[in-house]
C-alpha positions as CSV (number, residue, x, y, z in Angstrom):
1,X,123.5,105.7,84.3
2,X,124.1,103.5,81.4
3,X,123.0,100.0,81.0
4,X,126.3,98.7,81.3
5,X,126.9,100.9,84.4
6,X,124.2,99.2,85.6
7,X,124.6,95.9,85.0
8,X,128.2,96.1,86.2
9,X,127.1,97.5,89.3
10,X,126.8,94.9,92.4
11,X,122.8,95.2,93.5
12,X,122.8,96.3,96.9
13,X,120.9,93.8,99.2
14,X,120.4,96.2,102.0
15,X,118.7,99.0,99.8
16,X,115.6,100.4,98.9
17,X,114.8,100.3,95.6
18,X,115.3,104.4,95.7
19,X,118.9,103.9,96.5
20,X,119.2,100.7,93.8
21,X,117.5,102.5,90.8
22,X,116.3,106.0,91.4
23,X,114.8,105.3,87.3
24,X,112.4,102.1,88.4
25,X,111.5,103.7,91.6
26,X,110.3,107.2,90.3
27,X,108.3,104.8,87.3
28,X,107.0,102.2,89.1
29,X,106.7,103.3,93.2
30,X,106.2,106.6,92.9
31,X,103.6,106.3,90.5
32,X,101.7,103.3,92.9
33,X,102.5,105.9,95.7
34,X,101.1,108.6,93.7
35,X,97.6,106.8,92.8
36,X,96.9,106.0,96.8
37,X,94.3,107.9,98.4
38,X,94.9,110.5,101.4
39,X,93.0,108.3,103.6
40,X,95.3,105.0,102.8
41,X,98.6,106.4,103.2
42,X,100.6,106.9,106.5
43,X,101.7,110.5,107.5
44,X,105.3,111.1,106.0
45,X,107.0,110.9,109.5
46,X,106.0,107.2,109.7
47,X,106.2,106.2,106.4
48,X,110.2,107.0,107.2
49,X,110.5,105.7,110.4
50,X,108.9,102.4,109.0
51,X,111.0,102.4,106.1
52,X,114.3,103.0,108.4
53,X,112.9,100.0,110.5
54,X,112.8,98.2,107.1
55,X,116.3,99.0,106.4
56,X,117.7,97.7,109.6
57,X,115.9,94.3,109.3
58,X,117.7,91.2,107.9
59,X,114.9,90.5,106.0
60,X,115.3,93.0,103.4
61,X,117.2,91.9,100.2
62,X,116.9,94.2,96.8
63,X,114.0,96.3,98.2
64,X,111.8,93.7,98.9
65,X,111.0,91.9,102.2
66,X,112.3,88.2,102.3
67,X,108.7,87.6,104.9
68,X,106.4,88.3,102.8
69,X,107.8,89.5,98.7
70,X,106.9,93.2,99.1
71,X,108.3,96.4,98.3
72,X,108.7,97.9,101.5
73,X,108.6,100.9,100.3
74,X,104.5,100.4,98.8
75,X,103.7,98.2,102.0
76,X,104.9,100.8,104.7
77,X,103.1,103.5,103.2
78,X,99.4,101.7,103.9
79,X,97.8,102.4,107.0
80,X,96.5,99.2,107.1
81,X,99.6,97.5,106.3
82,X,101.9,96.4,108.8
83,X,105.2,94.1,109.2
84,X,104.7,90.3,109.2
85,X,107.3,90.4,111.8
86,X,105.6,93.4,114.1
87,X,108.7,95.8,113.8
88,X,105.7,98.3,113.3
């Protein structure tokens, strides 16, 4: 997608940042995601279910959560994370 695509495109408020810009979330999340330890992330099948929790919450606008200012998508992966709101 160009940068013109891209600017022209609305953001979507109610995304994660995969879904907003596949480009910034393979650089910058994947990579954060990458350089976490076994023992400090969360088994896939919860890492999704938190995320889908995420993505049903009012809260998140443009991949981030209005609570607190994270990604969700680094913040549900920790084990010792959890939501400032107790959805998990």
């Amino acid at each position: 997608m160009s940068e013109e695509q891209r600017a022209e495109r609305k953001p979507c408020l109610k995304c994660l940042l995969q879904e907003i810009d596949p480009e910034a979330y393979e650089r910058d999340i994947q990579r954060l995601l990458k350089a976490m330890k076994p023992g400090e992330k969360v088994r896939d099948e919860e890492y999704e279910r938190r995320l889908s929790l995420c993505k049903a919450c009012e809260r998140l606008s443009n991949a981030t959560c209005s609570a607190c200012g994270c990604y969700v998508e680094i913040r549900a992966a920790g084990v010792r994370n959890h939501c400032p709101y107790k959805h998990w």
